[in-house]
PyMOL Python script that loads the backbone (N, CA, C, O; Angstrom):
from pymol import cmd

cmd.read_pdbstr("""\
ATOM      1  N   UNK A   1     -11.580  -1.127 -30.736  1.00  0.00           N
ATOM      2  CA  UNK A   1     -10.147  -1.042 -30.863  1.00  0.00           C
ATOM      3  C   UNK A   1      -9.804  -0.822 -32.332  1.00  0.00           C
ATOM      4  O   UNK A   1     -10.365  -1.614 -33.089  1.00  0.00           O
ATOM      5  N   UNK A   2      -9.209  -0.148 -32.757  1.00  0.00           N
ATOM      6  CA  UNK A   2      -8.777   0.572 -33.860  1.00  0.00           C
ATOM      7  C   UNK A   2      -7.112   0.340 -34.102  1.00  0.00           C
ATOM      8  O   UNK A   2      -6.303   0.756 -33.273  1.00  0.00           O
ATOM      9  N   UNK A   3      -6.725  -0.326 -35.254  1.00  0.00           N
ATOM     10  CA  UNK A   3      -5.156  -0.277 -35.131  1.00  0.00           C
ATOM     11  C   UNK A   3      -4.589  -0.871 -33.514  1.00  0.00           C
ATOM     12  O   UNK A   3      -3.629  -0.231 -33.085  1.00  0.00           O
ATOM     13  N   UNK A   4      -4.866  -1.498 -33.017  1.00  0.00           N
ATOM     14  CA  UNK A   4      -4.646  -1.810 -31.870  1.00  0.00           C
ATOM     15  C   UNK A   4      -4.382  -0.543 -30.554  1.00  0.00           C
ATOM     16  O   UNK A   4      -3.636  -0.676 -29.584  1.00  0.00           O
ATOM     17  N   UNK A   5      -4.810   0.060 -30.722  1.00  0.00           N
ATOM     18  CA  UNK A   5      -5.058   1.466 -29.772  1.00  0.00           C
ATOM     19  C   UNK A   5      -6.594   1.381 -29.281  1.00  0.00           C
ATOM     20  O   UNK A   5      -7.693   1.358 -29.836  1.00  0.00           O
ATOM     21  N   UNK A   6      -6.071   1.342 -27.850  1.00  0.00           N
ATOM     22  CA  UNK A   6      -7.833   1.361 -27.288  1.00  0.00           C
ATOM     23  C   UNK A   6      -7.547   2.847 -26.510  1.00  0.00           C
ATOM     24  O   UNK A   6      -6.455   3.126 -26.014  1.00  0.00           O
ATOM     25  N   UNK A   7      -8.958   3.922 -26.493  1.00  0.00           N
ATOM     26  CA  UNK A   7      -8.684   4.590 -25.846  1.00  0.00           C
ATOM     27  C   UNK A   7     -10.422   4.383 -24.806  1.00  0.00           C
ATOM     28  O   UNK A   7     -11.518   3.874 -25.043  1.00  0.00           O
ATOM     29  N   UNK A   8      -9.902   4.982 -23.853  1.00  0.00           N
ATOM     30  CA  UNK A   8     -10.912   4.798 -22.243  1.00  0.00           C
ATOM     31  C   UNK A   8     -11.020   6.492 -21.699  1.00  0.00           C
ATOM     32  O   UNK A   8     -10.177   7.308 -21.327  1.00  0.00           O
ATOM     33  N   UNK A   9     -12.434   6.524 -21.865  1.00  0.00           N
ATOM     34  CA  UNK A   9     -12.666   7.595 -21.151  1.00  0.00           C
ATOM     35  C   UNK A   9     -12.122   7.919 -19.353  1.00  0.00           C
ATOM     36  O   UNK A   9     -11.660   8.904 -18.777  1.00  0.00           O
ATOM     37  N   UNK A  10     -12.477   6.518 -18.934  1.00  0.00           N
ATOM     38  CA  UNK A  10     -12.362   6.432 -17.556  1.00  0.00           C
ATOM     39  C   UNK A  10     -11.611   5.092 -17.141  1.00  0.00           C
ATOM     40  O   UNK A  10     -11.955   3.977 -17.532  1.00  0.00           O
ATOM     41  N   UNK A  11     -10.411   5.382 -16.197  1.00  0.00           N
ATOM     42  CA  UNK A  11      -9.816   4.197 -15.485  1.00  0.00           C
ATOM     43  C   UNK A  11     -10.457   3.962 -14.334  1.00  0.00           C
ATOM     44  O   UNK A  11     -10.807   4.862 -13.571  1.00  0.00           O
ATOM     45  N   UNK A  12     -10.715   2.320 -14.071  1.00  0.00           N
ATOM     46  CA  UNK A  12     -11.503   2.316 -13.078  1.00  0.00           C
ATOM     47  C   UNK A  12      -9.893   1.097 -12.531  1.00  0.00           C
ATOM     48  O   UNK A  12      -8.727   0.950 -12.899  1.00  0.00           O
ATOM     49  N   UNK A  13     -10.859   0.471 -11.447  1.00  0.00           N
ATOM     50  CA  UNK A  13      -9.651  -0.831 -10.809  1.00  0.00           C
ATOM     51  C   UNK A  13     -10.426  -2.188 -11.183  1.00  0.00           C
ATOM     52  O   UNK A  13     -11.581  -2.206 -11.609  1.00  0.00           O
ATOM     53  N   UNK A  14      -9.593  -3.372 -10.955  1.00  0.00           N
ATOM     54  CA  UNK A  14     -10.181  -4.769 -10.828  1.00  0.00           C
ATOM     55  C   UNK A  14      -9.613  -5.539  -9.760  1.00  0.00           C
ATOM     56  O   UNK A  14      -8.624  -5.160  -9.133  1.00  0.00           O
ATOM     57  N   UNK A  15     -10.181  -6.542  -9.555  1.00  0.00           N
ATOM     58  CA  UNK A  15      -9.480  -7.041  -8.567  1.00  0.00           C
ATOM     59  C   UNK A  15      -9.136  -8.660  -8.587  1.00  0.00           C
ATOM     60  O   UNK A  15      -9.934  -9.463  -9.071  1.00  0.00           O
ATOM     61  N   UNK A  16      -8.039  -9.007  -8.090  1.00  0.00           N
ATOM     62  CA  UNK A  16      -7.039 -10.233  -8.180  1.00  0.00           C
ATOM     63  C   UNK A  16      -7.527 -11.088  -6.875  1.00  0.00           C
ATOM     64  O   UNK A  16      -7.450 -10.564  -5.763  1.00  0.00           O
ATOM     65  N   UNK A  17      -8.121 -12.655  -7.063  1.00  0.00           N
ATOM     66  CA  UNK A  17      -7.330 -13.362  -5.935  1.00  0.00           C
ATOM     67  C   UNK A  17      -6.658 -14.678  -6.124  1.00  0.00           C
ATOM     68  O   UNK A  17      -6.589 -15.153  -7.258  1.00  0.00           O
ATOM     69  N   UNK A  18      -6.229 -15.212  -5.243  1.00  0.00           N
ATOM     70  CA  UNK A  18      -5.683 -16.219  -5.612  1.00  0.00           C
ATOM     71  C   UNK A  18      -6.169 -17.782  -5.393  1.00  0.00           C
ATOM     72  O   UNK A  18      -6.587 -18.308  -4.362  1.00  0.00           O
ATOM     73  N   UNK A  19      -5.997 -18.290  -6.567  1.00  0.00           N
ATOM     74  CA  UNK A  19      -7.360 -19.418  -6.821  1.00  0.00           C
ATOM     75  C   UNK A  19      -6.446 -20.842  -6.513  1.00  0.00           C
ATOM     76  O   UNK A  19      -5.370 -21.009  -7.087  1.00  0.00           O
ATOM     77  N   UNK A  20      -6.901 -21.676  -5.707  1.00  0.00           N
ATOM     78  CA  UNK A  20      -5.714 -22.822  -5.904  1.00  0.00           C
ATOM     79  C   UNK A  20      -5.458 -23.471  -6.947  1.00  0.00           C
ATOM     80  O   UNK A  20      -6.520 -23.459  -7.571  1.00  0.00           O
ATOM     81  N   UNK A  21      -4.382 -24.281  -7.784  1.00  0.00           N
ATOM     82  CA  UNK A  21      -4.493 -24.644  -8.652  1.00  0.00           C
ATOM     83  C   UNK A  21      -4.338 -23.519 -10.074  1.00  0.00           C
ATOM     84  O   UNK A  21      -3.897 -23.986 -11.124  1.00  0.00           O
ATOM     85  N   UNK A  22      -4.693 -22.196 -10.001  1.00  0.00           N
ATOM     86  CA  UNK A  22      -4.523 -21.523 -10.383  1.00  0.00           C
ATOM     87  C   UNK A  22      -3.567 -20.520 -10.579  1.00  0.00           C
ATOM     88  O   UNK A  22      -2.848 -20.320 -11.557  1.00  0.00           O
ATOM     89  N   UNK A  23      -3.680 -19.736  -9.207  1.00  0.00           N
ATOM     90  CA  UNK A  23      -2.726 -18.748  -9.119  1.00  0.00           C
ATOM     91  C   UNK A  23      -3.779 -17.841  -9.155  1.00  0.00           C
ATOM     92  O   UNK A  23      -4.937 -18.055  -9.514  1.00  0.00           O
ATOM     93  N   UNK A  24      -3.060 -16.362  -8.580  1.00  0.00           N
ATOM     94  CA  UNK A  24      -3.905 -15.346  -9.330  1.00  0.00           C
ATOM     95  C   UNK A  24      -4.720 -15.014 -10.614  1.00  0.00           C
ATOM     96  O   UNK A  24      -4.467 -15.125 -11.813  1.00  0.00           O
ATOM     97  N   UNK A  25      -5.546 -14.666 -10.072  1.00  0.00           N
ATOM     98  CA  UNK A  25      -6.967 -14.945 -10.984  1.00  0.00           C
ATOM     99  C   UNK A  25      -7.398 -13.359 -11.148  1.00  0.00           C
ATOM    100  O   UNK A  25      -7.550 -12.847 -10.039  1.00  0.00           O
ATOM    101  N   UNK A  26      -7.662 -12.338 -12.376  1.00  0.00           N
ATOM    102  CA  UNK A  26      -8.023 -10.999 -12.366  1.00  0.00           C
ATOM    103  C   UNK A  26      -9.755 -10.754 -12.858  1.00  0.00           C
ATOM    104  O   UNK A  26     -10.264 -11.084 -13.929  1.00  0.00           O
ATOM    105  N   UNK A  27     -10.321 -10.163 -11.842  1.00  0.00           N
ATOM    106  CA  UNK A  27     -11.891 -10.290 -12.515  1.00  0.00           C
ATOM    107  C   UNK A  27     -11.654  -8.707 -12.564  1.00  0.00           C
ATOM    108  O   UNK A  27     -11.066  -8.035 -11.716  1.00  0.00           O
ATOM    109  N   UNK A  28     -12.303  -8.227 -13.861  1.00  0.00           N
ATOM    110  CA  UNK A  28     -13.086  -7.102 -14.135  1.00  0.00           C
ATOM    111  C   UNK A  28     -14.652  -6.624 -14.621  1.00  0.00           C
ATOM    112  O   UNK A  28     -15.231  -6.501 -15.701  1.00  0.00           O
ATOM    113  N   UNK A  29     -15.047  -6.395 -12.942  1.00  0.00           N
ATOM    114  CA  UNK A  29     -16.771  -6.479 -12.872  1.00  0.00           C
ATOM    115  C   UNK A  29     -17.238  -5.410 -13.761  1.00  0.00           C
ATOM    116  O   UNK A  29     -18.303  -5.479 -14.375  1.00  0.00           O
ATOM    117  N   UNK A  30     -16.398  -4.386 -13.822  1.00  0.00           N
ATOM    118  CA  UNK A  30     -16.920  -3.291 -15.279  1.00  0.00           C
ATOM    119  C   UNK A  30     -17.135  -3.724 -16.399  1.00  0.00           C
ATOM    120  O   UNK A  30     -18.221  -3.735 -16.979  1.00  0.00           O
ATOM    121  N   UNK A  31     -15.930  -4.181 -16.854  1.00  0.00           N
ATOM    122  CA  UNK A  31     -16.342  -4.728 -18.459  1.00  0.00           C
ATOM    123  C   UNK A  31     -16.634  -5.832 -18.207  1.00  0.00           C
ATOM    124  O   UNK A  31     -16.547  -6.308 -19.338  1.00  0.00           O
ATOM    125  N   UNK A  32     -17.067  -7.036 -17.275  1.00  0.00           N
ATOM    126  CA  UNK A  32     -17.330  -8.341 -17.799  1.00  0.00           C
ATOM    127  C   UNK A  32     -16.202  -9.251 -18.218  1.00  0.00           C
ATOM    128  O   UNK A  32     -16.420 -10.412 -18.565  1.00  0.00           O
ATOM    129  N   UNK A  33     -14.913  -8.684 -18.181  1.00  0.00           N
ATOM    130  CA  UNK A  33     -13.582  -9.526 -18.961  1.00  0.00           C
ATOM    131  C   UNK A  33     -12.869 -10.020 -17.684  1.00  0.00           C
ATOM    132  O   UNK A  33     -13.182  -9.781 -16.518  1.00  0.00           O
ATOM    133  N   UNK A  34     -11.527 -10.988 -18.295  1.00  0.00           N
ATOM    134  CA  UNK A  34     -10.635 -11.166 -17.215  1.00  0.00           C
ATOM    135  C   UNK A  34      -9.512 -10.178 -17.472  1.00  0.00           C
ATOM    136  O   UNK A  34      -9.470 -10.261 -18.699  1.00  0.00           O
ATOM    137  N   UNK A  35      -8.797  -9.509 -17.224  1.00  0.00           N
ATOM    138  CA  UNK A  35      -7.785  -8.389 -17.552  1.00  0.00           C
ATOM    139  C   UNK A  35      -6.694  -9.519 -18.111  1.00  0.00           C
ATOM    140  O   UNK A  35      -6.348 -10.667 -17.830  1.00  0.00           O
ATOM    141  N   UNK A  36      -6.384  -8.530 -19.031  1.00  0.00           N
ATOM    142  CA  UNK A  36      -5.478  -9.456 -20.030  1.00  0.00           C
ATOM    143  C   UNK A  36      -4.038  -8.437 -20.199  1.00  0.00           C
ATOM    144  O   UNK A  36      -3.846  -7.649 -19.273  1.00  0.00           O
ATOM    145  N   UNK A  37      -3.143  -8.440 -21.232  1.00  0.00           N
ATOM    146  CA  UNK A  37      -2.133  -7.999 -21.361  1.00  0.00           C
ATOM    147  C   UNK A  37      -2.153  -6.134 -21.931  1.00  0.00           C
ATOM    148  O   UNK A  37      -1.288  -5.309 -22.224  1.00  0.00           O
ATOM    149  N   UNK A  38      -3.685  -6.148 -21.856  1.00  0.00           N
ATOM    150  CA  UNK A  38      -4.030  -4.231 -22.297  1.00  0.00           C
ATOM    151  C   UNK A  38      -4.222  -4.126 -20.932  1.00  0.00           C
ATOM    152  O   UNK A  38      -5.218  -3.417 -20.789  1.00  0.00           O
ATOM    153  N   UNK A  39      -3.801  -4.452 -19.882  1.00  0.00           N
ATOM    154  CA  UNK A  39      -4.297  -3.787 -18.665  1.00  0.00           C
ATOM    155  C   UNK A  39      -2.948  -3.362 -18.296  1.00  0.00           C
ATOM    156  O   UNK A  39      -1.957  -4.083 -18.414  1.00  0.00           O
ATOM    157  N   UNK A  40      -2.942  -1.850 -17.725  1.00  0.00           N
ATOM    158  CA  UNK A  40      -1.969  -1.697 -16.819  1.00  0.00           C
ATOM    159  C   UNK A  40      -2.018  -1.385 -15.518  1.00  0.00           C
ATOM    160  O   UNK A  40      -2.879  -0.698 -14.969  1.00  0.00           O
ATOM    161  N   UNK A  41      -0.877  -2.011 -14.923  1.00  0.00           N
ATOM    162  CA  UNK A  41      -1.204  -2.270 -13.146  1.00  0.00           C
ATOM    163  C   UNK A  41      -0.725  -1.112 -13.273  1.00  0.00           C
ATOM    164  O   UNK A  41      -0.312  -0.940 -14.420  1.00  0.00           O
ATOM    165  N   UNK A  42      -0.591  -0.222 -12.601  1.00  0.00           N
ATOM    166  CA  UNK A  42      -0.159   1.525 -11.341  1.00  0.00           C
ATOM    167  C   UNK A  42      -0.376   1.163 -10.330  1.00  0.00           C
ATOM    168  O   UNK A  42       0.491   1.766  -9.697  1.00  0.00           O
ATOM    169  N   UNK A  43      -1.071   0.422  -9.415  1.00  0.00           N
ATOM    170  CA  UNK A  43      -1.155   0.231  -7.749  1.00  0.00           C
ATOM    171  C   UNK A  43      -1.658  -1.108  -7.865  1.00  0.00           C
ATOM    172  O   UNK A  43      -2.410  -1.814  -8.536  1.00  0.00           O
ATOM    173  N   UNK A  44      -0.349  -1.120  -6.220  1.00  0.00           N
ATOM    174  CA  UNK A  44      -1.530  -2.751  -5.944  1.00  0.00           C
ATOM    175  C   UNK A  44      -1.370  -2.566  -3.944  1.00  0.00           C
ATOM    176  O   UNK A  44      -0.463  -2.091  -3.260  1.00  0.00           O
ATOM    177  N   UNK A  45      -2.510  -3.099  -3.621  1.00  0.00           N
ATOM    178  CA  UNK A  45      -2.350  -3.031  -2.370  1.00  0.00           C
ATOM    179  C   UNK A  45      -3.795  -3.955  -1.954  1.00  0.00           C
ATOM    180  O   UNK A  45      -4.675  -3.927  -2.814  1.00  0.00           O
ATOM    181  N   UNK A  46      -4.040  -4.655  -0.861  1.00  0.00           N
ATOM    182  CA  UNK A  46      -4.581  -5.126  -0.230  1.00  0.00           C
ATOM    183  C   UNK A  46      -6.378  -4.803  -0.200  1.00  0.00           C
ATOM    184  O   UNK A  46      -7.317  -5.582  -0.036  1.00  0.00           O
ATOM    185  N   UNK A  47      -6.347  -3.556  -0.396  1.00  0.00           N
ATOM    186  CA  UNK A  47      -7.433  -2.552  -0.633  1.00  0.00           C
ATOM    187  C   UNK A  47      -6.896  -1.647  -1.229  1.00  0.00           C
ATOM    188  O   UNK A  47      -5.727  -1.309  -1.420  1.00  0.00           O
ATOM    189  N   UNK A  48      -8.887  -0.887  -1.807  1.00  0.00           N
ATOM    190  CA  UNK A  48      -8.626   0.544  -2.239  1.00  0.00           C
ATOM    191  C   UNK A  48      -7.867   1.664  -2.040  1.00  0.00           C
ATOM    192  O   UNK A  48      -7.260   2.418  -2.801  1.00  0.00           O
ATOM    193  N   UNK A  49      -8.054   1.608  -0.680  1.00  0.00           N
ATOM    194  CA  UNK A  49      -7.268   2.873   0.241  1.00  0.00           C
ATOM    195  C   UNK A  49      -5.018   2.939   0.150  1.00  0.00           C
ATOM    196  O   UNK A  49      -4.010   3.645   0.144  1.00  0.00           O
ATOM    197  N   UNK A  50      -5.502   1.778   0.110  1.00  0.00           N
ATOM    198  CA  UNK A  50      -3.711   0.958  -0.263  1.00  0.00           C
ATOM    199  C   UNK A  50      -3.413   1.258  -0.968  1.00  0.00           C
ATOM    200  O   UNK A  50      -2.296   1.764  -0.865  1.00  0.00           O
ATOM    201  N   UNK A  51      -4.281   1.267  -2.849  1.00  0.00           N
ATOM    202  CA  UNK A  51      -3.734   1.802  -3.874  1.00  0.00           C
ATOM    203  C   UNK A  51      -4.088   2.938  -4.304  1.00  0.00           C
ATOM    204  O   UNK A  51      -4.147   2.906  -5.533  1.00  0.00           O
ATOM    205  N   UNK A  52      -4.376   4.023  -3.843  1.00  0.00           N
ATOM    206  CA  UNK A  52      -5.362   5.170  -4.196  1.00  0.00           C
ATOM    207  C   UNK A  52      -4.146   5.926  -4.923  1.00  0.00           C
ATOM    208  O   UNK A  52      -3.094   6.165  -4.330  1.00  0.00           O
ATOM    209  N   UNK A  53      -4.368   6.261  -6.183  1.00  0.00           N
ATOM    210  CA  UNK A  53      -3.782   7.287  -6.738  1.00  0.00           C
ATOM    211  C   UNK A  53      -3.259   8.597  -5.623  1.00  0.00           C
ATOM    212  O   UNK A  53      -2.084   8.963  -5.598  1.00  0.00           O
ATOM    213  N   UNK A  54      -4.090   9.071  -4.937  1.00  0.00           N
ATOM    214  CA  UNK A  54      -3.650  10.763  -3.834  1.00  0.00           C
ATOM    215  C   UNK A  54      -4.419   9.834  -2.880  1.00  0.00           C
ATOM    216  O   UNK A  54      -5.371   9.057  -2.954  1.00  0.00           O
ATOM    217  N   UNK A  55      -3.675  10.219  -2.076  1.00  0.00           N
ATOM    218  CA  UNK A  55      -3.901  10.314  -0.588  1.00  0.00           C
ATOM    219  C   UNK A  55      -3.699  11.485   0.138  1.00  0.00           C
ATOM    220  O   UNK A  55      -2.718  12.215  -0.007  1.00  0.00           O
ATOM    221  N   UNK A  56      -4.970  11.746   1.220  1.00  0.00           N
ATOM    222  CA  UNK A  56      -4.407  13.581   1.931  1.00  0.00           C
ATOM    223  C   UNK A  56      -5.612  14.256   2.311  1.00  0.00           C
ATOM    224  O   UNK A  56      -6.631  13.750   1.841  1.00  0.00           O
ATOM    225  N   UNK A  57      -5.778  15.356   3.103  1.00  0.00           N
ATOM    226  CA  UNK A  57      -7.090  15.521   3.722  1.00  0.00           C
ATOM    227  C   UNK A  57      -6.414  17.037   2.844  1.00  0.00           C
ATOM    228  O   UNK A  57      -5.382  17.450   2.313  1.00  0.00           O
ATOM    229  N   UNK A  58      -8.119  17.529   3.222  1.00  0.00           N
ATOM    230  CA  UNK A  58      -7.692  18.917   2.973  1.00  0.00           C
ATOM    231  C   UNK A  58      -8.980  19.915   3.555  1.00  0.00           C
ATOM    232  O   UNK A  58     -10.205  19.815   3.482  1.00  0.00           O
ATOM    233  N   UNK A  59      -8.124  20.845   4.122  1.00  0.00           N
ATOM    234  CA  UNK A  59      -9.430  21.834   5.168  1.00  0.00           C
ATOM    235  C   UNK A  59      -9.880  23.235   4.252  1.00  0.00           C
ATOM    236  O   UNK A  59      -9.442  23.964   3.362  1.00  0.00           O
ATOM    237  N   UNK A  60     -10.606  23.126   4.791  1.00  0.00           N
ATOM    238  CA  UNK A  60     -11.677  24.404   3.982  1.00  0.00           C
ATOM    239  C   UNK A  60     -11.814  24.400   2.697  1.00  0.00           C
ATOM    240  O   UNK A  60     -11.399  23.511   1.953  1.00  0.00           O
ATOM    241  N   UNK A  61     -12.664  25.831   2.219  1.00  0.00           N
ATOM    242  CA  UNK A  61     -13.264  25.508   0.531  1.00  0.00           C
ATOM    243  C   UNK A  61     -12.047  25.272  -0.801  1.00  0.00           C
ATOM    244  O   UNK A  61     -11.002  25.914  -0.909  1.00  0.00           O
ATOM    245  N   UNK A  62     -12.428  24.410  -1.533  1.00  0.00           N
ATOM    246  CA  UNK A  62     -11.634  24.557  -2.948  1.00  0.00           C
ATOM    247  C   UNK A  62     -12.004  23.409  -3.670  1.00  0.00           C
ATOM    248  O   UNK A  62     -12.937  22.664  -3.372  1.00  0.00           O
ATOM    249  N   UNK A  63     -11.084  23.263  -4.829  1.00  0.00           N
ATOM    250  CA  UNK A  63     -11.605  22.406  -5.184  1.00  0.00           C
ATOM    251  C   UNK A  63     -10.259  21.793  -6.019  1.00  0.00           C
ATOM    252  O   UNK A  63      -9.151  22.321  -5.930  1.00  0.00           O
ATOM    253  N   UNK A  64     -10.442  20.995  -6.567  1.00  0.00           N
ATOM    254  CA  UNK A  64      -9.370  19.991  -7.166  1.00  0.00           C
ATOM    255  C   UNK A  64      -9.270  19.002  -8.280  1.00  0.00           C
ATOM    256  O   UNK A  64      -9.672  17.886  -7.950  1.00  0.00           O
ATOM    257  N   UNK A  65      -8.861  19.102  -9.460  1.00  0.00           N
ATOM    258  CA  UNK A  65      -8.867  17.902 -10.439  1.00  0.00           C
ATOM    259  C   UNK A  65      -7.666  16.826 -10.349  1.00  0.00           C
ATOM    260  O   UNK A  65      -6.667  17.097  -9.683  1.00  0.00           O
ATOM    261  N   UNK A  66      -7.789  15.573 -11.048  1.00  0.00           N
ATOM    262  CA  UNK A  66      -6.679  15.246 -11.090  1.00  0.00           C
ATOM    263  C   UNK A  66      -7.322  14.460 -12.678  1.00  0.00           C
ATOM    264  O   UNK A  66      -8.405  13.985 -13.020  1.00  0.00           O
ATOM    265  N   UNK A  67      -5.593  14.711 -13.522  1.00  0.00           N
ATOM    266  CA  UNK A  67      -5.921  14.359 -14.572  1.00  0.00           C
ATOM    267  C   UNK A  67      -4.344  13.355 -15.137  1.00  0.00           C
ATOM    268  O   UNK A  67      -3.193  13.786 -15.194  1.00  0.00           O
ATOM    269  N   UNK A  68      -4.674  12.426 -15.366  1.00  0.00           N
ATOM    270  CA  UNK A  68      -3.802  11.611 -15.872  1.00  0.00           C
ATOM    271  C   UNK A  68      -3.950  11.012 -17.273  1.00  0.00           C
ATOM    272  O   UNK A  68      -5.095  10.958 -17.721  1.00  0.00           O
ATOM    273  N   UNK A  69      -2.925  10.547 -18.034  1.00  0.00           N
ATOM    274  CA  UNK A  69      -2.449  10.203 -18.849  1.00  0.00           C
ATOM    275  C   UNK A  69      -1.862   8.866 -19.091  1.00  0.00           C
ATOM    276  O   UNK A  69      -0.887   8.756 -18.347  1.00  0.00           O
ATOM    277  N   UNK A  70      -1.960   8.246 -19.509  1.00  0.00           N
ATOM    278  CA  UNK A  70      -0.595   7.023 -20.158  1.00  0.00           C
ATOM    279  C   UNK A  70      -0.412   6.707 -21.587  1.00  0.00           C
ATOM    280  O   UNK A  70      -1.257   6.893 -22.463  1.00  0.00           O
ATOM    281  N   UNK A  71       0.534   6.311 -21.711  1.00  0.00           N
ATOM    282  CA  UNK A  71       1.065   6.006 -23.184  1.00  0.00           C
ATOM    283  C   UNK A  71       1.591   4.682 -23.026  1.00  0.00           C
ATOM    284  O   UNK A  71       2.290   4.480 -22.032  1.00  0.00           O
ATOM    285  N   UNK A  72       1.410   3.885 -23.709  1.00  0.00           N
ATOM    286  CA  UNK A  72       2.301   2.088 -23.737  1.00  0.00           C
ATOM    287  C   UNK A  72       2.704   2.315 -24.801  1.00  0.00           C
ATOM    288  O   UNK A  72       1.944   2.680 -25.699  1.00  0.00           O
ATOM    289  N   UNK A  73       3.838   2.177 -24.952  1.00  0.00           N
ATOM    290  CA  UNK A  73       4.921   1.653 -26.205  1.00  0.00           C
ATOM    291  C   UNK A  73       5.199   0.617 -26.279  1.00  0.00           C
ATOM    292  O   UNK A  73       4.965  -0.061 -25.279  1.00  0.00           O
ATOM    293  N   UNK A  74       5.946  -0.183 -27.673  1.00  0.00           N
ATOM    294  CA  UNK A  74       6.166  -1.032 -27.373  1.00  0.00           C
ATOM    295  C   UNK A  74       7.730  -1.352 -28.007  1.00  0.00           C
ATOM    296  O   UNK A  74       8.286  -2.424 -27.768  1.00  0.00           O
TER     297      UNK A  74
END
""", "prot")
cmd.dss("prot")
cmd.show_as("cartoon", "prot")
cmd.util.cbc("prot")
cmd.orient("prot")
């Protein structure tokens, strides 16, 4: 982290449950951390499929990127 700017090649997900006594609890099995206040939520759902960025079938040949961005201000 540099100047407080982290940049990430790749967004992955983590996942939340709820601990008694606790409350929601965030583990992130990628990095080893608990997600803290540099994390940003975009989906939440029950499962993967719940929060999937695209959802959608698609027939015959092609192909497809998807490329995203974010910026946090403050």
């Amino acid at each position: 982290m540099i100047n407080d700017i982290t940049d990430q090649d790749a967004a992955h997900a983590w996942a939340e449950a709820h601990v008694d006594g606790l409350g929601w609890v965030g583990f992130d099995i990628s990095n080893g951390v608990a997600p803290d206040e540099k994390y940003v939520r975009v989906a939440i759902g029950p499962d993967a499929s719940c929060a999937a960025p695209v959802k959608g079938m698609r027939k015959g040949p092609s192909s497809e990127t998807l490329i995203v961005s974010l910026q946090v201000q403050q």
